[in-house]
DSSP file (Angstrom, degrees, kcal/mol; ACC not computed):
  #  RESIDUE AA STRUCTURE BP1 BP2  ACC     N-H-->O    O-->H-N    N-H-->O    O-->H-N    TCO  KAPPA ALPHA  PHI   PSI    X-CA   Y-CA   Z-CA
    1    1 A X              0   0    0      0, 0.0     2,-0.4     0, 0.0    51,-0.1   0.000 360.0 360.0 360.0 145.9  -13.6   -1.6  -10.9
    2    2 A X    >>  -     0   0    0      1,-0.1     3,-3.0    55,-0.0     4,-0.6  -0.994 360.0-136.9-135.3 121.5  -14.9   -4.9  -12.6
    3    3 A X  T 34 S+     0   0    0     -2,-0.4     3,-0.3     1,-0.2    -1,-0.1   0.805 105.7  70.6 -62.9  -7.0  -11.7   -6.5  -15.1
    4    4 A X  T 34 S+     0   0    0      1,-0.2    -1,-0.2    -3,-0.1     0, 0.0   0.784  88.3  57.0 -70.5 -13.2  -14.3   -7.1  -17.7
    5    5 A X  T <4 S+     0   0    0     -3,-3.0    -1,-0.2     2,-0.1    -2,-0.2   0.798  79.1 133.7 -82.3 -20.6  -14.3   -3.1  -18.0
    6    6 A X     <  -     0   0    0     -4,-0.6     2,-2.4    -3,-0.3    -3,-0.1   0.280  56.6-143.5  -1.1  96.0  -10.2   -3.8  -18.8
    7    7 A X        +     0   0    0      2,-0.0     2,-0.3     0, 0.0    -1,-0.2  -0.523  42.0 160.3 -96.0  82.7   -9.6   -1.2  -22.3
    8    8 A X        +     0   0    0     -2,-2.4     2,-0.1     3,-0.0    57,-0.0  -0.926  15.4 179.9 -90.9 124.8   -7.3   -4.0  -23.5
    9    9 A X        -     0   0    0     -2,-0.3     4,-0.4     1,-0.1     5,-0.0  -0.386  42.9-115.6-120.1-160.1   -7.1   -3.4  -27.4
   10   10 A X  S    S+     0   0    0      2,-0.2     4,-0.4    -2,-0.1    -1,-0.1   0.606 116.0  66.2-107.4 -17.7   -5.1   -5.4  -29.9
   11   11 A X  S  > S+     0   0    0      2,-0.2     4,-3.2     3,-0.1     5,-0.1   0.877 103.7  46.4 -53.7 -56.6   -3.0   -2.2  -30.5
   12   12 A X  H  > S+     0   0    0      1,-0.2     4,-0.9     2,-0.2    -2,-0.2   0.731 112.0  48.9 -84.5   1.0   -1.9   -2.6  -27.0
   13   13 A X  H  > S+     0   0    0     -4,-0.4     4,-2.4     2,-0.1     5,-0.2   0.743 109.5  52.3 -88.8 -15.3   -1.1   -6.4  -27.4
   14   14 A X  H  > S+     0   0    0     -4,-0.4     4,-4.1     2,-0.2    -2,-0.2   0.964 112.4  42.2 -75.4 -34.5    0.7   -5.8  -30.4
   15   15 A X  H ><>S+     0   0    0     -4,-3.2     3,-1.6     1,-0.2     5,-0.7   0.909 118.4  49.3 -58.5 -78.4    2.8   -3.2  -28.6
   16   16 A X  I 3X>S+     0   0    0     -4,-0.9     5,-3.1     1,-0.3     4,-2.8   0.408 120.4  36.8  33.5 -88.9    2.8   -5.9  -25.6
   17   17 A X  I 3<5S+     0   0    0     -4,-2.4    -1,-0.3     3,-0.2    -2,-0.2   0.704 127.1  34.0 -86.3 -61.7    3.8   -8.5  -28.2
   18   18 A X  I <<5S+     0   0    0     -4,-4.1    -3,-0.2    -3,-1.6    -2,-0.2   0.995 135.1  17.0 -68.7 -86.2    6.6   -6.1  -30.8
   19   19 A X  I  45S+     0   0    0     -4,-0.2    -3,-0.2     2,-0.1    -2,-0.2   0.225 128.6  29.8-115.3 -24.9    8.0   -3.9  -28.2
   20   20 A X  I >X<S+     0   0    0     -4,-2.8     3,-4.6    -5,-0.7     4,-1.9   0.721  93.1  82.8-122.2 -41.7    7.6   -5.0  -24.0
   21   21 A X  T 34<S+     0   0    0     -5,-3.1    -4,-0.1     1,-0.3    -2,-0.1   0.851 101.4  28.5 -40.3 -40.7    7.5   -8.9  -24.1
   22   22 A X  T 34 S+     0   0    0      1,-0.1    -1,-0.3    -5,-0.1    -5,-0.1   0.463 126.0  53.3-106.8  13.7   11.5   -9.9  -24.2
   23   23 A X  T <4 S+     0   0    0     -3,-4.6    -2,-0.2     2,-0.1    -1,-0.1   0.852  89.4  73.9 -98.9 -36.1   12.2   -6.6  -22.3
   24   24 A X  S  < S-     0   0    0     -4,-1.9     4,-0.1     1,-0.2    -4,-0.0  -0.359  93.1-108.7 -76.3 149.1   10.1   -6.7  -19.3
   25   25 A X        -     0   0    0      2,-0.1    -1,-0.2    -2,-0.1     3,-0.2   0.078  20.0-107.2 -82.6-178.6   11.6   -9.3  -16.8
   26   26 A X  S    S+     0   0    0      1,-0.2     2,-0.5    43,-0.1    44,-0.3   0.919 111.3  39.3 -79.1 -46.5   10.4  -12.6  -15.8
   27   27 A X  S    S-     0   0    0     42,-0.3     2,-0.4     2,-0.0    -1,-0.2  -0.910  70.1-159.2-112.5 108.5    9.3  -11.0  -12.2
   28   28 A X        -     0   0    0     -2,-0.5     2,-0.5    42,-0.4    43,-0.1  -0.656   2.7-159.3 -98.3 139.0    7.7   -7.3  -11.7
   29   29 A X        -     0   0    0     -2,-0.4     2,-0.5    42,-0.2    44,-0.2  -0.971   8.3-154.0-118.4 119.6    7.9   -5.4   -8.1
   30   30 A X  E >   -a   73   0A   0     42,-2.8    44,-1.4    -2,-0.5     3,-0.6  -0.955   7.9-166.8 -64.9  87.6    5.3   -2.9   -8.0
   31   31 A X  E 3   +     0   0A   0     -2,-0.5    44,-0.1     1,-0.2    42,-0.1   0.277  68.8  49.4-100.9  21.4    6.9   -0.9   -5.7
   32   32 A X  E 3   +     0   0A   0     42,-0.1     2,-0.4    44,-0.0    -1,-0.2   0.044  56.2 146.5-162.9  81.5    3.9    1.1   -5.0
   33   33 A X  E <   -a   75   0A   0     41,-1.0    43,-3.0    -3,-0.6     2,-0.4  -0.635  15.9-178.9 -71.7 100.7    0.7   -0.3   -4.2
   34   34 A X  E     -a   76   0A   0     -2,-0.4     2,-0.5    41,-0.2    43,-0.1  -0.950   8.5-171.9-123.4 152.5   -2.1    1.5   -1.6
   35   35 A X        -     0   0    0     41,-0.7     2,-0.4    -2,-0.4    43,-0.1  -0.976   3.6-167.2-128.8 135.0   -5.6   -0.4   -0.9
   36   36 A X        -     0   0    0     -2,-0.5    17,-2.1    15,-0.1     2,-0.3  -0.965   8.1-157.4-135.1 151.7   -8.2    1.2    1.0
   37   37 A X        -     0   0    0     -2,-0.4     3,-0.3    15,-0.2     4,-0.3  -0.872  20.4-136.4-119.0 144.1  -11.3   -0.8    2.4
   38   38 A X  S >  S+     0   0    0     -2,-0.3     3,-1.8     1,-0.2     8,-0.2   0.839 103.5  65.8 -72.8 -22.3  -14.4    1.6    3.0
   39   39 A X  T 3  S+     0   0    0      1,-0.2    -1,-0.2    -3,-0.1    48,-0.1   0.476  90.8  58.9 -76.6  27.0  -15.0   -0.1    6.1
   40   40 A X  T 3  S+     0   0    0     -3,-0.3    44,-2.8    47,-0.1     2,-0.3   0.756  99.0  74.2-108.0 -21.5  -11.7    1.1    7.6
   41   41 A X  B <  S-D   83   0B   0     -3,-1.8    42,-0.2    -4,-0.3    41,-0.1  -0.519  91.2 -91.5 -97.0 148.7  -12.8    5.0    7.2
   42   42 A X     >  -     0   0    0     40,-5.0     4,-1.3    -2,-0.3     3,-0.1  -0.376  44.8-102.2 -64.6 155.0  -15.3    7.1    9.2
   43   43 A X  H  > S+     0   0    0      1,-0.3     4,-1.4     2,-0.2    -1,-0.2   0.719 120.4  47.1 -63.4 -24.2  -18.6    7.1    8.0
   44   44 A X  H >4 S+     0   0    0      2,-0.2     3,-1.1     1,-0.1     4,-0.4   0.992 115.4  47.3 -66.8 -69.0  -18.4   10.6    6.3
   45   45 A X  H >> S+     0   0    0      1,-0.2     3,-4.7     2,-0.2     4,-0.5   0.925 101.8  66.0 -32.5 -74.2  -15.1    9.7    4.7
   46   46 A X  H >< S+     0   0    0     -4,-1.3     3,-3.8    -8,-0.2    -1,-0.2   0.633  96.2  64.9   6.4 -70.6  -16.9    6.0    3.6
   47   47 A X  T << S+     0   0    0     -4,-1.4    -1,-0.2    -3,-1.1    -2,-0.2   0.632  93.1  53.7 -15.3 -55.5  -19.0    8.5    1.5
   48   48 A X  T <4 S+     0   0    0     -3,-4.7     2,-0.4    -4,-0.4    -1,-0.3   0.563  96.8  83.2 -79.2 -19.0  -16.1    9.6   -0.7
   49   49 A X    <<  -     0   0    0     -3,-3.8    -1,-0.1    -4,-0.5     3,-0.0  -0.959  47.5-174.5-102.2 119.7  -15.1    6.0   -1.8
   50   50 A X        +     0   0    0     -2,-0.4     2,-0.3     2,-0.0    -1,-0.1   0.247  64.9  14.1 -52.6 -18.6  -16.5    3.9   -4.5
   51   51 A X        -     0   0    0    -14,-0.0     2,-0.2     2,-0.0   -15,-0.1  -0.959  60.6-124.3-166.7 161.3  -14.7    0.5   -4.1
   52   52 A X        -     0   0    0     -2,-0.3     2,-0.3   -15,-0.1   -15,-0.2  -0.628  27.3-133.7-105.0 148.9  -12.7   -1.5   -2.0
   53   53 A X        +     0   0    0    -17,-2.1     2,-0.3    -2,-0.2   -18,-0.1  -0.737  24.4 166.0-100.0 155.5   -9.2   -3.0   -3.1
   54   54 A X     >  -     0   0    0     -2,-0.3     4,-2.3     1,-0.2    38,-0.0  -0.987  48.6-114.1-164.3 163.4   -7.5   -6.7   -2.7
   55   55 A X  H >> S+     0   0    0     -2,-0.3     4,-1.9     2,-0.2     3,-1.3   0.978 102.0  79.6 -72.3 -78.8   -4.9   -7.8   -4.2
   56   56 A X  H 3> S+     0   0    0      1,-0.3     4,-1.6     2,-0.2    -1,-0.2   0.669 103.4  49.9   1.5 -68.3   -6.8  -10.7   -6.5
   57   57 A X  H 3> S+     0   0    0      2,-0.2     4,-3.2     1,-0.2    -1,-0.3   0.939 103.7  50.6 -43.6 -57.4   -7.7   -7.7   -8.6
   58   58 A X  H <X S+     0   0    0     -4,-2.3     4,-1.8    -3,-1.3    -2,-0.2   0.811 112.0  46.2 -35.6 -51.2   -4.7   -6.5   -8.8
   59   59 A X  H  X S+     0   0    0     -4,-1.9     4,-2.9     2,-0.2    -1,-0.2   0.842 112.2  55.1 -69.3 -36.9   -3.1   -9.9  -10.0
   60   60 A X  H  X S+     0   0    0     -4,-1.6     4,-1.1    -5,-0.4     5,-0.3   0.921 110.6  42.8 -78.4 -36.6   -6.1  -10.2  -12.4
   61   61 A X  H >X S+     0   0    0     -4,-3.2     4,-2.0     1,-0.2     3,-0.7   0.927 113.4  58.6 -67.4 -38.7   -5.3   -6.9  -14.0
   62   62 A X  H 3X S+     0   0    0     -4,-1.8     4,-1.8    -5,-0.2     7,-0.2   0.684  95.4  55.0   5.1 -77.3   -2.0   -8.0  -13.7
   63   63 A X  H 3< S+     0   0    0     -4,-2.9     6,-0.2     2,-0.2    -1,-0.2   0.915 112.6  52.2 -47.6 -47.7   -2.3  -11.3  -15.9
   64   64 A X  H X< S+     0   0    0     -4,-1.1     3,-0.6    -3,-0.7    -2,-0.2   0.920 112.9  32.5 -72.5 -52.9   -3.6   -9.0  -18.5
   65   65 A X  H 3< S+     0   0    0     -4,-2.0     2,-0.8     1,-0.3    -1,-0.2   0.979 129.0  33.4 -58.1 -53.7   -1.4   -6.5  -18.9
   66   66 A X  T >< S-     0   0    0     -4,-1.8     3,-0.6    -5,-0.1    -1,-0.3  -0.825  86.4-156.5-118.2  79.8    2.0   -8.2  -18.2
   67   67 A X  T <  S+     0   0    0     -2,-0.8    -3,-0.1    -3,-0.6    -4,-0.1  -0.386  77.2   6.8 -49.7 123.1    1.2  -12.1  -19.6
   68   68 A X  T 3  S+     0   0    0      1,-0.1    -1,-0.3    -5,-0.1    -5,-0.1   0.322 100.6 129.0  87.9 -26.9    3.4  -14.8  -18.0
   69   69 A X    <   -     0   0    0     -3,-0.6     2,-0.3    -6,-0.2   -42,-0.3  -0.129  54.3-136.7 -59.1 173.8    4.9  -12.3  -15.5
   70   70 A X        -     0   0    0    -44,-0.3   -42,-0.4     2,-0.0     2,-0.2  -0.316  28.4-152.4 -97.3-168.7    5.0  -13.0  -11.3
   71   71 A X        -     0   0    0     -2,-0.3     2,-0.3   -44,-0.2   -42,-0.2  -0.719  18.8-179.3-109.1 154.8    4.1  -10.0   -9.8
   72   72 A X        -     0   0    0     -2,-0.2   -42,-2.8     2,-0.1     2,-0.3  -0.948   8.2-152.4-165.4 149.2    5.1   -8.8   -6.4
   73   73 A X  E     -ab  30 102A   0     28,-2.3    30,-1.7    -2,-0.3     2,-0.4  -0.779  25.2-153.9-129.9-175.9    4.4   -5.7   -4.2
   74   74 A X  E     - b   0 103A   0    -44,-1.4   -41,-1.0    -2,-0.3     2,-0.4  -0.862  35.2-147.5-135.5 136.9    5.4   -3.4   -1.7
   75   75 A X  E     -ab  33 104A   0     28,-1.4    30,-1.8    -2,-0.4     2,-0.3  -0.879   7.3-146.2-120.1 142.1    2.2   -2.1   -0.2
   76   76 A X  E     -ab  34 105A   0    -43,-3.0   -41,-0.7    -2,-0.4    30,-0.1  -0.869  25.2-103.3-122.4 131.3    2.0    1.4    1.0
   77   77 A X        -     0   0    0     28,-1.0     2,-0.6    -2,-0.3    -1,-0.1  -0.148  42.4-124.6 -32.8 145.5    0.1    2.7    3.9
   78   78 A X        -     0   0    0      2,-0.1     2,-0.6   -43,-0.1    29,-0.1  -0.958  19.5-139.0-125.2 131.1   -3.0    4.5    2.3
   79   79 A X        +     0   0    0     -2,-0.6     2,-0.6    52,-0.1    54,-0.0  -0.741  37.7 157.9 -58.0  81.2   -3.2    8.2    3.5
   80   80 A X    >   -     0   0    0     -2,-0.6     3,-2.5    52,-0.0    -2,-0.1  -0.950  44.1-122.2-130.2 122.4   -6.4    8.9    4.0
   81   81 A X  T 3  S+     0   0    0     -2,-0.6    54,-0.0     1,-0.2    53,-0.0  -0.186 107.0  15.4 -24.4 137.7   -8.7   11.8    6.4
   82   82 A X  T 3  S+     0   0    0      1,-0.2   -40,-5.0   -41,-0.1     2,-0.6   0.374  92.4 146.9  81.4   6.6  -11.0    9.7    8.7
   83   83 A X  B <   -D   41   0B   0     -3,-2.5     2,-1.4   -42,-0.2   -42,-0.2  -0.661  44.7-140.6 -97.9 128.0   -9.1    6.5    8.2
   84   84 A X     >  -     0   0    0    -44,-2.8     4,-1.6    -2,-0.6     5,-0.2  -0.516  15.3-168.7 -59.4  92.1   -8.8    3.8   11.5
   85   85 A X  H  > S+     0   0    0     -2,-1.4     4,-1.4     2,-0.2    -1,-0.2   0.646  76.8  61.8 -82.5  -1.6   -5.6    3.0   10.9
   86   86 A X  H  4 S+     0   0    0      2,-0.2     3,-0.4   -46,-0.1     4,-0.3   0.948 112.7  46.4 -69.0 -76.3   -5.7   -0.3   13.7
   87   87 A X  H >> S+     0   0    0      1,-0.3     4,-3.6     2,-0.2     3,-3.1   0.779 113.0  47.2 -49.4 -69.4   -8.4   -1.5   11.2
   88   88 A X  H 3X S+     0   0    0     -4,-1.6     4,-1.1     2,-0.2     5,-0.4   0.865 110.9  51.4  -7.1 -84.8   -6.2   -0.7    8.0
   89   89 A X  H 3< S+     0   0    0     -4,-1.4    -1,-0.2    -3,-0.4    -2,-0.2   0.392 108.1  54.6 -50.0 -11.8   -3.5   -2.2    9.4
   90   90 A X  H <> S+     0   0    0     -3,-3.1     4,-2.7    -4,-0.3     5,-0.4   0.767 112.3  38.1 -57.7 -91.8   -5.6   -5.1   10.1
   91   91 A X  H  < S+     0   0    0     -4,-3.6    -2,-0.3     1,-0.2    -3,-0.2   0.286 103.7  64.3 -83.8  23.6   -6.8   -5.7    6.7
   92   92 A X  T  X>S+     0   0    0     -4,-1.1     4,-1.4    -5,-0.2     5,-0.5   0.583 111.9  41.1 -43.5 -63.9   -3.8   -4.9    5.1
   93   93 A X  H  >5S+     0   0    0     -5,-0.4     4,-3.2     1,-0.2    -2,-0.2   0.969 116.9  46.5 -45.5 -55.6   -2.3   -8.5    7.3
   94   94 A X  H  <5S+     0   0    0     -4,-2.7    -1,-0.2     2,-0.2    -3,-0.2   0.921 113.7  49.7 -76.8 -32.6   -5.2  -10.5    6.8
   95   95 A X  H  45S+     0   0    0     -5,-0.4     4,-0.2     1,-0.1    -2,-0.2   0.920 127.5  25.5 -43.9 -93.1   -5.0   -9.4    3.1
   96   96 A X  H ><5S+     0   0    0     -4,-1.4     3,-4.1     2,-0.1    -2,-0.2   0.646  81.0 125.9  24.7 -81.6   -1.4  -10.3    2.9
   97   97 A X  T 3<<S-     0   0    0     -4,-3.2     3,-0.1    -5,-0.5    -4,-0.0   0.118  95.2  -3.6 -37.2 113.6   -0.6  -12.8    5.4
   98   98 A X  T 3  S+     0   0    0      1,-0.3    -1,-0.3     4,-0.1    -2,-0.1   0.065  86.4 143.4  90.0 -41.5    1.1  -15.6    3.7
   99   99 A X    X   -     0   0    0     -3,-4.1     3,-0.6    -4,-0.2    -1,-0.3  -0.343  60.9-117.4 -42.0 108.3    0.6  -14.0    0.1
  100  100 A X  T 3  S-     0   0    0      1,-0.2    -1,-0.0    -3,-0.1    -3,-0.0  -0.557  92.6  -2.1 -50.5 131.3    4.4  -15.3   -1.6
  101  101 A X  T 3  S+     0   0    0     -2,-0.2   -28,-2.3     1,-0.2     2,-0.5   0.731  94.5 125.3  84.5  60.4    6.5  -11.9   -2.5
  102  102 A X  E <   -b   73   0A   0     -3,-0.6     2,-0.2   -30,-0.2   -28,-0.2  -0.990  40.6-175.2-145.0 112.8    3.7   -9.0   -1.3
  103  103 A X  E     -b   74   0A   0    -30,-1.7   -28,-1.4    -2,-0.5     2,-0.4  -0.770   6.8-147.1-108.5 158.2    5.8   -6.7    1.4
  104  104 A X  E     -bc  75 126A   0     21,-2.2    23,-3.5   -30,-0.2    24,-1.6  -0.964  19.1-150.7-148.9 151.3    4.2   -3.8    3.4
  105  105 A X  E     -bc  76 128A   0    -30,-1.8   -28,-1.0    -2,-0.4    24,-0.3  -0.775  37.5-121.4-117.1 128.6    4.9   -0.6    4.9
  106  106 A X  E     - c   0 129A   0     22,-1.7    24,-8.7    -2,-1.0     2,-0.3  -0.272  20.6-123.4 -69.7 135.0    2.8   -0.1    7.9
  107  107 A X  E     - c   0 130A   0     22,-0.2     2,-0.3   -22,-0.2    24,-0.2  -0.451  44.5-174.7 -85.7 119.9    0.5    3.2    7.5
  108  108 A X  E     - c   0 131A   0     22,-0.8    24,-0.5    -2,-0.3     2,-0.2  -0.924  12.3-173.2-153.6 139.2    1.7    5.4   11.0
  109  109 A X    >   -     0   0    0     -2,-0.3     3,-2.1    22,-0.1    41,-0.1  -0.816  44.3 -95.7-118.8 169.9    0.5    8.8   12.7
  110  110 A X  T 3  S+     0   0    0     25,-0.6    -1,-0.1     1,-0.4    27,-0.1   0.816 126.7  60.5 -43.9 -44.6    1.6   11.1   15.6
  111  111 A X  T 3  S+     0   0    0     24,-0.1    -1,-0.4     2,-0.0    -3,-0.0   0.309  74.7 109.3 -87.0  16.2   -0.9    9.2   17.3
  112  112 A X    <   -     0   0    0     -3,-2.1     2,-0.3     1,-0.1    42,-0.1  -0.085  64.7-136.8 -18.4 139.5    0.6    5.2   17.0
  113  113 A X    >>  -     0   0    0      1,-0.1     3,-1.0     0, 0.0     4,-1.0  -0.902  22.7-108.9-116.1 170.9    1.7    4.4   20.2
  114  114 A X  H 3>>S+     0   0    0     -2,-0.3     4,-2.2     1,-0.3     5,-0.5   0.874 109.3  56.2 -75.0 -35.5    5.3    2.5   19.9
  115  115 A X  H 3>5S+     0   0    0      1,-0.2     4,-1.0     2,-0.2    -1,-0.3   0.803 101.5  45.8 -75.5 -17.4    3.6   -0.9   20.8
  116  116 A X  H <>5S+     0   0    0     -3,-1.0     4,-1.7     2,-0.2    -1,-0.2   0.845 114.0  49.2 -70.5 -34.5    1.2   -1.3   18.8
  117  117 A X  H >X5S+     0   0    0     -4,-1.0     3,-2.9     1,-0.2     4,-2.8   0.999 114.5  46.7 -64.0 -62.4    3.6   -0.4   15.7
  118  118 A X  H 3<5S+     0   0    0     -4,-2.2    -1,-0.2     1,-0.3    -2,-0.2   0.937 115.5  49.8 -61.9 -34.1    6.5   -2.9   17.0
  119  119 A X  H 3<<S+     0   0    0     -4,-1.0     3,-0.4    -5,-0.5    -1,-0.3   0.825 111.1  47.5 -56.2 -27.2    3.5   -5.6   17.5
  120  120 A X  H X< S+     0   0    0     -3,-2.9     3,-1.4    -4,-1.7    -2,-0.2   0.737 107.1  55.1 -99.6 -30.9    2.3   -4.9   14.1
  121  121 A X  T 3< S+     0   0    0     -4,-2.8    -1,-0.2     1,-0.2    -2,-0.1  -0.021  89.1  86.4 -88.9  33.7    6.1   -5.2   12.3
  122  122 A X  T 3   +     0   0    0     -3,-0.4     2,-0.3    -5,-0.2    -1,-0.2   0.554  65.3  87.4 -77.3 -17.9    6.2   -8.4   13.8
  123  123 A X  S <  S-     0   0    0     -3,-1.4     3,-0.3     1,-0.1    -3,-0.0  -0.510  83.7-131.3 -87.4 155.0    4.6   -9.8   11.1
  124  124 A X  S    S+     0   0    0     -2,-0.3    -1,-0.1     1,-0.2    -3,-0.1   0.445 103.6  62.1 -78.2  -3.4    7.1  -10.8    8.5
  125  125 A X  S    S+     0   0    0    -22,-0.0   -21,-2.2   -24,-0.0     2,-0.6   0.307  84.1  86.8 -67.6 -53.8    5.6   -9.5    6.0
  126  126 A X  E     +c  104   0A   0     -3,-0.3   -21,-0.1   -23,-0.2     3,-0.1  -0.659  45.0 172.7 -78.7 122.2    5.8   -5.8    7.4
  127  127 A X  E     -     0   0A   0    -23,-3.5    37,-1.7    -2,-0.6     2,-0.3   0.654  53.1 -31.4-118.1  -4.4    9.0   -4.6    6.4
  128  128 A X  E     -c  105   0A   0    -24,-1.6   -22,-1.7    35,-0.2     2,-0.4  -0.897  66.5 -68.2 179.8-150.8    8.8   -0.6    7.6
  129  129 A X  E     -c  106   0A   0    -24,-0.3     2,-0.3    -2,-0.3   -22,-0.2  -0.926  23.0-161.7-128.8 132.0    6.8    2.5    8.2
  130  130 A X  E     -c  107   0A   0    -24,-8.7   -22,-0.8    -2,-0.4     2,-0.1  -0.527  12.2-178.8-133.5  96.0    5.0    4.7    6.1
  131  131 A X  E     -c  108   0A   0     -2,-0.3     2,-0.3   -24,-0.2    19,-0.1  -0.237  13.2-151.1 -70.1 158.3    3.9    8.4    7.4
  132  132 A X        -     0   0    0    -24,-0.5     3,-0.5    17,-0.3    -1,-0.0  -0.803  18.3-133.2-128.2 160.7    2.0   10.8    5.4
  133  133 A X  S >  S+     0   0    0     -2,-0.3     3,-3.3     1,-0.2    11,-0.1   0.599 103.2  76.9 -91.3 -25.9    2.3   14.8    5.7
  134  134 A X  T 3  S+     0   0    0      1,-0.3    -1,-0.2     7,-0.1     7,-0.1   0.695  89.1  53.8 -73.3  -9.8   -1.5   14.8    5.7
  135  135 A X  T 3  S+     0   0    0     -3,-0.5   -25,-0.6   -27,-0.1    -1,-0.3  -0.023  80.6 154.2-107.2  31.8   -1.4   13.5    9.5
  136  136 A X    <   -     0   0    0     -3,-3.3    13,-0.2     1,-0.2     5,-0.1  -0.178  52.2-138.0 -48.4 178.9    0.9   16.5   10.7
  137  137 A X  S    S+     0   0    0     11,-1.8    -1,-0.2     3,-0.1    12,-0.1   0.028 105.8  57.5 -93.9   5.0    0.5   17.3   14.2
  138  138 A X  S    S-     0   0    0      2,-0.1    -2,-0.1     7,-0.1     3,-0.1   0.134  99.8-130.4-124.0 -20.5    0.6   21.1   12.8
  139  139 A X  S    S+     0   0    0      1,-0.1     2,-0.4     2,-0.1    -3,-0.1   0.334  82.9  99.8  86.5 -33.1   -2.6   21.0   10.2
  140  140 A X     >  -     0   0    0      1,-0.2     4,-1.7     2,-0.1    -2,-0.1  -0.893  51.6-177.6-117.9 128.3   -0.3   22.5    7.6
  141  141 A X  T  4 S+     0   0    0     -2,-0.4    -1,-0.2     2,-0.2    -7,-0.1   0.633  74.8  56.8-118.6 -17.4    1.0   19.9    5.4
  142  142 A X  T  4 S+     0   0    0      1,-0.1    -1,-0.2    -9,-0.0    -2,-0.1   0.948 114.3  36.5 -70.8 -45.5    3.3   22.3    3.2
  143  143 A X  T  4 S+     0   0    0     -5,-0.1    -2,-0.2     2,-0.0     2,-0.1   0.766  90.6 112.7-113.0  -2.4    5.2   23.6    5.9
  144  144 A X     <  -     0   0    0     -4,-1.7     5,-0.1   -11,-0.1    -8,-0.0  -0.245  55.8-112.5 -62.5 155.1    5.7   21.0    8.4
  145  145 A X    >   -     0   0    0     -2,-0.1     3,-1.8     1,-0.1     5,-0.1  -0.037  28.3-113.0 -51.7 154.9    8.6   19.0    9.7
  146  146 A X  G >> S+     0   0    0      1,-0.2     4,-2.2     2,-0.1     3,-1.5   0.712 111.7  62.0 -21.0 -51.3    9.4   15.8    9.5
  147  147 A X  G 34 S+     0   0    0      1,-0.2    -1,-0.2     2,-0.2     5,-0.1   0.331  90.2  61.7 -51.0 -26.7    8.8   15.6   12.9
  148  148 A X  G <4 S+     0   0    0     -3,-1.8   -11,-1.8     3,-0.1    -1,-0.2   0.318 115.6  25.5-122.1  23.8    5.8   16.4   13.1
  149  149 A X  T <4 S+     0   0    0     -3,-1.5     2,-0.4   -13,-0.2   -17,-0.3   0.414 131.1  42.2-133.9 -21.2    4.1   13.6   11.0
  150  150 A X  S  < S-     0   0    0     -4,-2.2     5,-0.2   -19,-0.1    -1,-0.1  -0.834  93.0-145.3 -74.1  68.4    6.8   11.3   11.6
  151  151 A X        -     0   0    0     -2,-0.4     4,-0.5     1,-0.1    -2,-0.1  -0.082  28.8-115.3 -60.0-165.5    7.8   11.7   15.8
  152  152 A X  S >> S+     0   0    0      2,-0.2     4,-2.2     1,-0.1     3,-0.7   0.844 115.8  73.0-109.9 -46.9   11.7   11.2   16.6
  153  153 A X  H 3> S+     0   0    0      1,-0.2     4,-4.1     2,-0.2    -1,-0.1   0.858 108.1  27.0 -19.0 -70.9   10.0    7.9   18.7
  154  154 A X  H 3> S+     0   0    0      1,-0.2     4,-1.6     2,-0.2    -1,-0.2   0.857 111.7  66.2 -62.2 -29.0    9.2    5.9   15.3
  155  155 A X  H <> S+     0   0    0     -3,-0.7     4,-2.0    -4,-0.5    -1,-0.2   0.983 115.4  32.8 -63.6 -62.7   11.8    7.4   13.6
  156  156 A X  H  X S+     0   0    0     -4,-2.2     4,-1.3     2,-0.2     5,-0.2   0.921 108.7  58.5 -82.4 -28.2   13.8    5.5   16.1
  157  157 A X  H >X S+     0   0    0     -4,-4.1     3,-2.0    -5,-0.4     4,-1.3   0.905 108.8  49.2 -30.5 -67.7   12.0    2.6   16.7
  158  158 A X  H 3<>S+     0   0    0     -4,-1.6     5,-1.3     1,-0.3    -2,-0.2   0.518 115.0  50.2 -96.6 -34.6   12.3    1.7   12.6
  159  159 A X  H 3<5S+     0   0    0     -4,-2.0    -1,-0.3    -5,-0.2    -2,-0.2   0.677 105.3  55.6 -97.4   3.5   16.1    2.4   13.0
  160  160 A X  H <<5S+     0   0    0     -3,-2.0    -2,-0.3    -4,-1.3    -3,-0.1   0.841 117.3  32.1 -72.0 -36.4   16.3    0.3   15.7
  161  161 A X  T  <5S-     0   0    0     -4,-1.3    -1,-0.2    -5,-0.2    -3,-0.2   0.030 104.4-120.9 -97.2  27.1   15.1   -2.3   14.0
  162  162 A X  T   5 +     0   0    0      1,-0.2     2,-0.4    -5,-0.2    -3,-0.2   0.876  59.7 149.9  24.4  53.3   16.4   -1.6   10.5
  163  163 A X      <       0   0    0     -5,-1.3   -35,-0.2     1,-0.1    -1,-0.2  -0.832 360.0 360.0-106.9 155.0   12.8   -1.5    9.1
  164  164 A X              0   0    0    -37,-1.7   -36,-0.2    -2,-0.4    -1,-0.1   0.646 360.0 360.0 -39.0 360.0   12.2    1.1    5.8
């Protein structure tokens, strides 16, 4: 995605301009936000993605759309087949790290082990956990439990620590 491709018209500044400017607040949460890097998936997956995210885009599209706004996110784990989720979790921080009012909820599957996760919500920045159905331990992602894309471990880890 390149912003110069951006279909910003003068219809949607007017609305912008008439209709959103004195309603929309001084400061927007985006309260869901996923980024995928290709290098984070296996190479067959790679295949299936076209672009990498970062947040700099995001803000630039940002600018446009919502003039004069902050922005701020909550970043979501990004579900994805074939995805390294140490690496993710990785470039999610180094994305991140330092970035004023950009929260994240750390991408976890059955297979996390508890130390890496509590090492990784160390960062201040990391505010909770985010499991996906697509990593059941069952295959079948309509009828499984909680439980069995979420274990009762993390579940309690994350209420031990009051993270999301």
């Amino acid at each position: 995605m390149n912003l110069t491709k951006i279909d910003y018209r003068d219809c949607d500044r007017q609305i912008w301009e008439e209709e959103l400017a004195e309603f929309v607040p001084d400061r927007i949460l985006d309260a869901h936000i996923h980024c995928l890097w290709r290098s984070n998936l296996d190479p067959e997956s790679r295949n299936l993605v076209h672009r990498d995210d970062d947040v700099p885009l995001l803000n630039q599209w940002a600018n446009v759309l919502y003039p004069g706004r902050k922005m701020q996110y909550l970043i979501l784990g990004m579900p994805h087949h074939g995805m390294n989720v140490a690496k993710h979790v990785e470039s999610v921080r180094q994305t991140i790290d330092g970035v004023p009012g950009i929260r994240h909820n750390r991408l976890v599957t059955p297979a996390c082990q508890l130390e890496d996760i509590q090492r990784d919500l160390q960062h201040p920045q990391f505010i909770g956990l985010k499991p996906y159905r697509i990593y059941s331990v069952t295959g079948d992602i309509a009828e499984c439990r909680i439980h069995d894309f979420l274990p009762n471990e993390q579940m309690e880890l994350a209420n031990e620590h009051h993270w999301w």
